[in-house]
N, C-alpha and C positions, 0 to 999 in steps of 0.2 A: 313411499320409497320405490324406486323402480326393482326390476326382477328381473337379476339376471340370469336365474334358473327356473326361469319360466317350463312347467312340465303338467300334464297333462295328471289329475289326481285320479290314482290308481283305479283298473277296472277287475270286476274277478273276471278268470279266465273261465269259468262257467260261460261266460257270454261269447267263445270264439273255439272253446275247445269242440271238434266233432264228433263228441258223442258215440266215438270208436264202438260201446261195447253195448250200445242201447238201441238192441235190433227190437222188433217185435217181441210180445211180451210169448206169442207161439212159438216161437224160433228157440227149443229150449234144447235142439239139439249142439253137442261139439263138431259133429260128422260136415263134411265140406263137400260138395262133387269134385270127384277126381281122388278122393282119397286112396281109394281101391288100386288104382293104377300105375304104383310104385313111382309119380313121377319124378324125376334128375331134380337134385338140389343143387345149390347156386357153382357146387363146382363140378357138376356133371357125373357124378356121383350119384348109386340110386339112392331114394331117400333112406333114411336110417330107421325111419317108420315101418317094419315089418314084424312079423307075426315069430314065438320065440322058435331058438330054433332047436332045444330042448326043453324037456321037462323038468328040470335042474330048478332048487329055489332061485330066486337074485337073490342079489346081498342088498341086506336089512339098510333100508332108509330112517337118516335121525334125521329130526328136527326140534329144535330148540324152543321149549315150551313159556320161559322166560320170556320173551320178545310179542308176546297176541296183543299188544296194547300197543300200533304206530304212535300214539301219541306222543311216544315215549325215546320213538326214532331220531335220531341225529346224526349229524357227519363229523360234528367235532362236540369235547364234552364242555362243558359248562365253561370249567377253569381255563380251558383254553379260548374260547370265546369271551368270556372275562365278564362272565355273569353269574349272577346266584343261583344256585338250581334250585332252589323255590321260589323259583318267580312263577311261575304258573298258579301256587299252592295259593287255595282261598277265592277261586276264580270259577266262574261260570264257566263252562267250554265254550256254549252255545255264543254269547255274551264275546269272550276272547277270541274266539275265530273270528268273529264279525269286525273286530276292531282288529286285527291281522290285517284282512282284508282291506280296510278303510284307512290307516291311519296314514297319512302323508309321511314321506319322506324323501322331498325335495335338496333339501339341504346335503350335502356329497357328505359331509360327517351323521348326519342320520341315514342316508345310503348305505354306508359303512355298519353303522350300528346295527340296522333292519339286516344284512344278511346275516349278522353273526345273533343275529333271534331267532331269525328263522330255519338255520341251521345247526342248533345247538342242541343237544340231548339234556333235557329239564326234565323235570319229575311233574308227571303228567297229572291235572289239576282232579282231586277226589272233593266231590259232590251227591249229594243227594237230590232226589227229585222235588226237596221242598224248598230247596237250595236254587233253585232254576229261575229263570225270569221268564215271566209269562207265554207262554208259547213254545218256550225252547225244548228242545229234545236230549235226553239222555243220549245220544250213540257215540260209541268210541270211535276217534279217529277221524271226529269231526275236527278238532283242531290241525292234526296233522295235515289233511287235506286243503286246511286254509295256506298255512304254512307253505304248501306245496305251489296252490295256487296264485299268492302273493309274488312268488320266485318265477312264477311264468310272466305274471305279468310286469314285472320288471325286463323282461329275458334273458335272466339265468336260468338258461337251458342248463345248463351240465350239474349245478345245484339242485337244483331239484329232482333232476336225474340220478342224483349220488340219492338223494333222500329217498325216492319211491325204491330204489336197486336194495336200499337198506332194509326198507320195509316189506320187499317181497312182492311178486306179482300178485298172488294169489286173487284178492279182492279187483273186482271189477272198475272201479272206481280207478282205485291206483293200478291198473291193465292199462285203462284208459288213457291217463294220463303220459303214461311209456310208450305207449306205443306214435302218440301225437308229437310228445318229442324227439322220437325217434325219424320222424315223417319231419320236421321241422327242422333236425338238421342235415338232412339231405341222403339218412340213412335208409330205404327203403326196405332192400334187406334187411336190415337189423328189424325193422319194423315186425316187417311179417315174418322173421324169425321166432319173436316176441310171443308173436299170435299163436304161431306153429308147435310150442312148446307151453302154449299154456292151456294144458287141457281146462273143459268145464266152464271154459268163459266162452260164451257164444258169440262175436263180433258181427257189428251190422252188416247189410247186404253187400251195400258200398266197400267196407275195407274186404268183405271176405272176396268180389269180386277183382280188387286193385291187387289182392296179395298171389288169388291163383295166378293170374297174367302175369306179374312178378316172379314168379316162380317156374313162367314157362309154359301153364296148360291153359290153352288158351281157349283150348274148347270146352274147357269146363266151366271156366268162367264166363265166357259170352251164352252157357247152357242155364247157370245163374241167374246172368242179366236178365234172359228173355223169361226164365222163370218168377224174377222177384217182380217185372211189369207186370205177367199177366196174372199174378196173384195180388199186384196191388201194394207191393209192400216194400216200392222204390218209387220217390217224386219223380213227375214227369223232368223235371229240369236236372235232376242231379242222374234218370234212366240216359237223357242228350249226350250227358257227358263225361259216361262210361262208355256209349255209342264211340263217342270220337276217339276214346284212348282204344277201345278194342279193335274195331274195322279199321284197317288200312286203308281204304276206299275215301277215307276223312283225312289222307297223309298228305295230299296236292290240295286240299278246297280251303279255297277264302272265306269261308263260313268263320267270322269269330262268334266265341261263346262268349254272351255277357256275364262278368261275374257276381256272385250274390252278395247280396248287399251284408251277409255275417258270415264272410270267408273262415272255411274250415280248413285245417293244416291238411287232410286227404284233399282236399278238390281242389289246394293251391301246388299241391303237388302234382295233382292230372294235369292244372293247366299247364305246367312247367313241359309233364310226360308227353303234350300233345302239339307241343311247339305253340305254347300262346303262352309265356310266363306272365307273372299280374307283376308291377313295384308294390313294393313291401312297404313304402314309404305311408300312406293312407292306414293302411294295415294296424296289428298289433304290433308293438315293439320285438316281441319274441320274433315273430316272423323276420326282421331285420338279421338275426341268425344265416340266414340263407344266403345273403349276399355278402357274406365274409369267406363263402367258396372261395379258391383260385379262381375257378371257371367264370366267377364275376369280372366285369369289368373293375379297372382301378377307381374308378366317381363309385361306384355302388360300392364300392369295399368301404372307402372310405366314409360316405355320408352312414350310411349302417354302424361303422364302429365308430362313429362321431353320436351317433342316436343311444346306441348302447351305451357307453361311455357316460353319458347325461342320465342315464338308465342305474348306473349303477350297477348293471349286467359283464360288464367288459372294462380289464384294466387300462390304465391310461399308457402302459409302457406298450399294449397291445398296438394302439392305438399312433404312439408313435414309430412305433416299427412298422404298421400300413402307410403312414405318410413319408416314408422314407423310400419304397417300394420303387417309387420311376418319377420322373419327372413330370411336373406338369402340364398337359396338352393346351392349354387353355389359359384365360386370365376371369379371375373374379370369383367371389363365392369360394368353396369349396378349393380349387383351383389355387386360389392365393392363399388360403389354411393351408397348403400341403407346400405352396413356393418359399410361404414365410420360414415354414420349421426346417425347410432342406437348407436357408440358409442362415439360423439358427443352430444347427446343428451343427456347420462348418463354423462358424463364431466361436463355438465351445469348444470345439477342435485346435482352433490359435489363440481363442484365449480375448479376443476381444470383443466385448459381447453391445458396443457403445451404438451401434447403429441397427442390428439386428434384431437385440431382445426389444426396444422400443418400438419397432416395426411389427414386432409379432405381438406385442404384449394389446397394442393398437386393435389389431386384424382379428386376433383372436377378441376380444372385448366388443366390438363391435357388431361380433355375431351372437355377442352375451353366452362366450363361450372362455371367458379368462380363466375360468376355475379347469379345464380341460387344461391351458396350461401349463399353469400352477401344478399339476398332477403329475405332470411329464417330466418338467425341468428342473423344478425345484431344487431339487436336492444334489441337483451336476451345475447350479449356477456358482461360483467364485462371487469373494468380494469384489468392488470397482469401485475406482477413485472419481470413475465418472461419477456425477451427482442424479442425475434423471438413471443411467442403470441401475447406481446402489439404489432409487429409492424402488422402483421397480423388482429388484430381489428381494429386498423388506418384502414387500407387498407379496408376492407369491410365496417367500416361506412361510409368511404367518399365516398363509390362509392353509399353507400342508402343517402347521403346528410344527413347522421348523424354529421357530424363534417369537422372542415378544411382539405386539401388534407396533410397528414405527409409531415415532411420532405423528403427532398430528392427525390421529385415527381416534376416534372418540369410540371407546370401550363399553359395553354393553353395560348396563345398571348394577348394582351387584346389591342382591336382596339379601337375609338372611335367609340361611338355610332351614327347611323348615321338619319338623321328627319323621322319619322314616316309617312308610305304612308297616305294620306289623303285618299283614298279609294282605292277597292281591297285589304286588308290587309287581305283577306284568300289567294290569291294567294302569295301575298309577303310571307305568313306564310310555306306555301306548298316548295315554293323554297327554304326559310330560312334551310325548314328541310331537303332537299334535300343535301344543302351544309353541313349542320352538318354530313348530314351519307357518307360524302366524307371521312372522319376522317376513317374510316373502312381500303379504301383504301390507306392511307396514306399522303392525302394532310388536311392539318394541316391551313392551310392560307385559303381554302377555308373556310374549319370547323371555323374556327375564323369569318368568317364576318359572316356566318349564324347566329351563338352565339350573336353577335352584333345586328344583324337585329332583334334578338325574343326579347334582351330587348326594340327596340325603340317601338317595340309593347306591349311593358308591360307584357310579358313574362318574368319577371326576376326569378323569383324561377327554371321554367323549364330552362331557359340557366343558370345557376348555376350547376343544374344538370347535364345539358349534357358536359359544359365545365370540371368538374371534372372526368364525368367516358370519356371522351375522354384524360384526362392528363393521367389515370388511367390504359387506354387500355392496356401497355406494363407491369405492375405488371402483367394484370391478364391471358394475353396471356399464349397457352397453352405449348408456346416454350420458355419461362420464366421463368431464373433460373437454 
């Protein structure tokens, strides 16, 4: 069966995040150079960092003793996500983070599913150490952090931004994490406000030197630099290129810096700071975030929220509000995705949709992007008496679970449904989806029992969906036709 959500099987973002809080293991002070020197905050303002200016108590700080368990973190609760909240219960952590991490979800209705899991507040999995699979580690908050890191690698930035903001900076790990997204999406300040206000977390040489110069003290940071070289405890290649963001001397010279070959969200931010930006395109998906600035050109706005969008990071109305933005400069590619929908969109506007949706339904498909679509229009397309439109609107609402699959669409197998696990029903759920995104590569028999298994868990709305756009796959294939 061909694949026309061809994507790239999930990577953790362990392998791109940089390491923000993982200086040297001597580096165990909070103190920065420059602290002493009251310097101006970002509005010119001295900093608010100063010594008291009475002997007066402060007023008593609470914090909520409920909440030491992120596992437990989420942005919306169970019912609203429209899962069990013991789905966790019965479950290895160590085991269920790993299959967080791993589990495919290709399919735009398992897209859907996988954020409303990994953003859901469940009742965090109780185990014992004899209860563990071999090697695994009891620590809390090891699932969380999957959770966290599976929403990067999608790039839902703001997702998992909600989730670590829930959870609290305190721990290094989720420091970490905030502060890269913060740096990811173009927020610099916020970054090193991040830092600036979390006592006790030490940050590597690198952000502590990117945040002073951020902040204006330039000499404390270039005091850093030469300090963290000549002790050793900054790589000669990443000392280059804090060289070129600090000296101005590096403002006129055609010197470029090659980039590393496991770009970090701090050094794709310097190259950006130093007039050498990198495409995002090679990149991680998250990093595509960046180029949905204004400041982007209209092709990078768009191929970015066309990547995210297949990502399942960014909605599809987003998506058609950036193809709407200007007219096309160009023809071909990209180019005639953004020509087809402007006049697509005037079609829906008078009402006759006989020349246009066939054109884009084409264009779009072609690029093995019909399901982007279907996402958009769906549900603003009218009937037509035209016969190739009406069948074309069949075909995109069934695939948004507007309506039955048309004729002439051969419907997935239908198994018996088989008893529902009495616990672990997050891992049953995990593999369930694993087997549905077999459908991709063309086993059909698998994809059926997966489908089966998500209703015995009462997933029936999402295996409806997925059952349909997997009958569906071969319309929309971009070798179709």
């Amino acid at each position: 069966m061909a694949q026309p959500l061809a994507a790239q099987q999930p990577l953790s973002a362990s392998d791109w995040l940089s390491g923000s809080v993982r200086g040297p293991q001597r580096e165990s002070s909070a103190w920065r150079p420059g602290d002493g020197s009251r310097r101006p905050d970002r509005k010119g303002q001295p900093s608010k960092r100063a010594v008291a200016e009475s002997g007066a108590v402060g007023p008593v700080q609470v914090t909520r003793l409920d909440q030491t368990n992120p596992d437990h973190t989420g942005t919306q609760s169970a019912r609203r996500a429209g899962l069990p909240p013991d789905l966790w219960q019965g479950s290895d952590p160590a085991a269920l983070a790993q299959q967080v991490l791993t589990t495919p979800a290709r399919l735009p209705a398992m897209q859907g599913l996988m954020r409303r899991i990994l953003t859901a507040q469940l009742t965090p999995p109780e185990w014992t150490p004899d209860q563990a699979t071999p090697g695994a580690r009891s620590t809390r908050g090891q699932l969380f952090l999957a959770r966290v890191d599976r929403l990067l690698d999608m790039g839902a930035l703001q997702p998992a931004q909600g989730l670590l903001a829930a959870a609290g900076p305190g721990e290094p790990e989720i420091f970490r994490r905030m502060f890269d997204i913060a740096l990811l999406e173009g927020d610099e300040s916020g970054a090193c406000a991040i830092m600036d206000n979390t006592p006790g977390i030490a940050p590597s040489f690198t952000a502590r030197i990117f945040c002073l110069a951020q902040t204006g003290d330039w000499a404390a940071a270039a005091v850093s630099l030469h300090g963290a070289e000549a002790l050793g405890l900054i790589d000669e290649r990443r000392a280059v290129l804090l060289t070129h963001f600090l000296d101005d001397a590096f403002v006129d010279s055609e010197q470029l810096l090659a980039p590393t070959d496991r770009m970090t969200p701090i050094e794709f931010r310097i190259h950006e700071a130093i007039g050498q930006p990198l495409p995002t395109t090679p990149l991680p998906v998250a990093f595509a975030q960046s180029d949905l600035r204004l400041s982007s050109g209209f092709k990078a706005r768009v191929e970015a929220a066309e990547r995210l969008v297949r990502a399942g990071a960014l909605s599809h109305q987003q998506l058609r509000s950036i193809y709407s933005e200007q007219r096309p400069a160009a023809s071909g590619g990209v180019w005639e995705r953004a020509g087809v929908m402007r006049t697509l969109e005037a079609a829906l506007a008078s009402g006759d949709l006989r020349q246009a949706l066939p054109r884009a339904f084409d264009e779009f498909r072609r690029a093995d992007m019909a399901d982007l679509l279907a996402g958009m229009v769906a549900q603003d397309l009218p009937e037509s008496k035209d016969e190739e439109t009406a069948r074309i609107t069949a075909l995109l609402q069934a695939w948004q679970g507007l309506r039955p699959l048309p004729e002439g669409v051969e419907p997935l197998e239908a198994l018996p449904v088989p008893d529902a696990p009495a616990t672990a029903k997050g891992e049953a759920l995990m593999t369930a989806m694993t087997d549905i995104d077999a459908a991709l590569e063309g086993d059909l028999a698998r994809a059926a029992r997966g489908v089966v298994m998500m209703r015995a868990l009462g997933l029936t709305q999402d295996a409806d969906l997925a059952a349909a756009q997997i009958a569906l796959l071969p319309e929309f294939s971009g070798e179709a036709g």
